[in-house]
C-alpha positions as CSV (number, residue, x, y, z in Angstrom):
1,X,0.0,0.0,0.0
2,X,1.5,3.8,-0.8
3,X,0.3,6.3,1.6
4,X,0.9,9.9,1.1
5,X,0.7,12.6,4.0
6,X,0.7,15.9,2.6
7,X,1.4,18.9,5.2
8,X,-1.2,21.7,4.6
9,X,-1.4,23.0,7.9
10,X,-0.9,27.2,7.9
11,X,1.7,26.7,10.4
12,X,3.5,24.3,8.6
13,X,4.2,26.2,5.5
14,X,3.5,29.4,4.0
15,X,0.2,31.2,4.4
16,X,-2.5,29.8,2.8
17,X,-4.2,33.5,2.7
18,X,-2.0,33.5,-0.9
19,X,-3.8,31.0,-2.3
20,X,-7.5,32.8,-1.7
21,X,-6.8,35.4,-4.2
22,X,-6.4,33.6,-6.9
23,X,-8.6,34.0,-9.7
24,X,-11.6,31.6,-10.0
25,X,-10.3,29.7,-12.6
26,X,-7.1,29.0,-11.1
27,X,-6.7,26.7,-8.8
28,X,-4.3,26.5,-5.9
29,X,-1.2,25.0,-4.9
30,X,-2.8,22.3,-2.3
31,X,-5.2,21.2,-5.3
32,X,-2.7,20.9,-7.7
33,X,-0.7,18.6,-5.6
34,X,-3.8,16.9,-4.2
35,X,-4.7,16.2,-8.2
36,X,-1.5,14.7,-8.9
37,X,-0.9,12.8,-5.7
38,X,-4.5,11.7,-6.5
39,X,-3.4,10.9,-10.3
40,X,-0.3,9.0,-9.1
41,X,-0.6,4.8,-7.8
42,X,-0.8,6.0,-4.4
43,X,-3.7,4.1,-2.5
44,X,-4.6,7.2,-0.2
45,X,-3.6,10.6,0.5
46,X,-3.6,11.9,3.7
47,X,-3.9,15.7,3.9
48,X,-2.9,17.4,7.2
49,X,-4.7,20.5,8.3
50,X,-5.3,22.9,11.1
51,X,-7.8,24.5,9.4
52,X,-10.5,22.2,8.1
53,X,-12.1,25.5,5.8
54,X,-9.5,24.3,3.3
55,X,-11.3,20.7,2.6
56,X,-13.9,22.9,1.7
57,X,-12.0,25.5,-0.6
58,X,-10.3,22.1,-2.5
59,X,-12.7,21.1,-5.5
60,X,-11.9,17.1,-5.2
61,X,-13.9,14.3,-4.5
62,X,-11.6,11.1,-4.5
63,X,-12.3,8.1,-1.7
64,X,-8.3,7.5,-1.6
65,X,-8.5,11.5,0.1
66,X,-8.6,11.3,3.6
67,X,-8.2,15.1,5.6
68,X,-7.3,15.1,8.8
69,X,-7.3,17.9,11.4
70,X,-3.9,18.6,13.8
71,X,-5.2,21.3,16.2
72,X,-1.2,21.4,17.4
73,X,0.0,22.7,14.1
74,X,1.6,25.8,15.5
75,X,3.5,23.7,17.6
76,X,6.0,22.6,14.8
77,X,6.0,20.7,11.4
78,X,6.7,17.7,13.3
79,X,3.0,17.6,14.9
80,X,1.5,17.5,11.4
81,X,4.0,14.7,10.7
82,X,2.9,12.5,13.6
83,X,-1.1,13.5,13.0
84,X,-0.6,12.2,8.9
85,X,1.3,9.0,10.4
């Protein structure tokens, strides 16, 4: 089985508040690595989050897409890691 744990928490990486202005028909950075994770063999991909408004910005709907929600973000990367594990 190939898992995939992508780190989308706002504390883990740049501020998501970039991606909101992006026109409508441009998508963002999460969903365009979501879409090719997604595209790839991998069996599920796990997508870490402190902010669970981002599942709902991310236009996909894919069974192997599992969000998950690490209210620790802010206290390091490595909290995100443990939450996707």
């Amino acid at each position: 089985m190939i898992s995939v744990v992508v780190l989308a928490a706002r504390h883990s990486r740049q501020p998501a508040d970039q991606n909101r202005s992006l026109p409508p028909e441009e998508t963002s950075v999460l969903q365009q690595i979501l879409e090719n994770l997604l595209a790839s063999d991998a069996d599920e991909v796990i997508c870490v989050t402190d902010d669970l408004g981002a599942a709902r910005e991310i236009k996909l709907s894919d069974s192997r897409l599992i969000w998950h929600f690490n209210p620790i973000a802010m206290h390091g990367q490595s909290t995100s890691v443990v939450a996707g594990l």
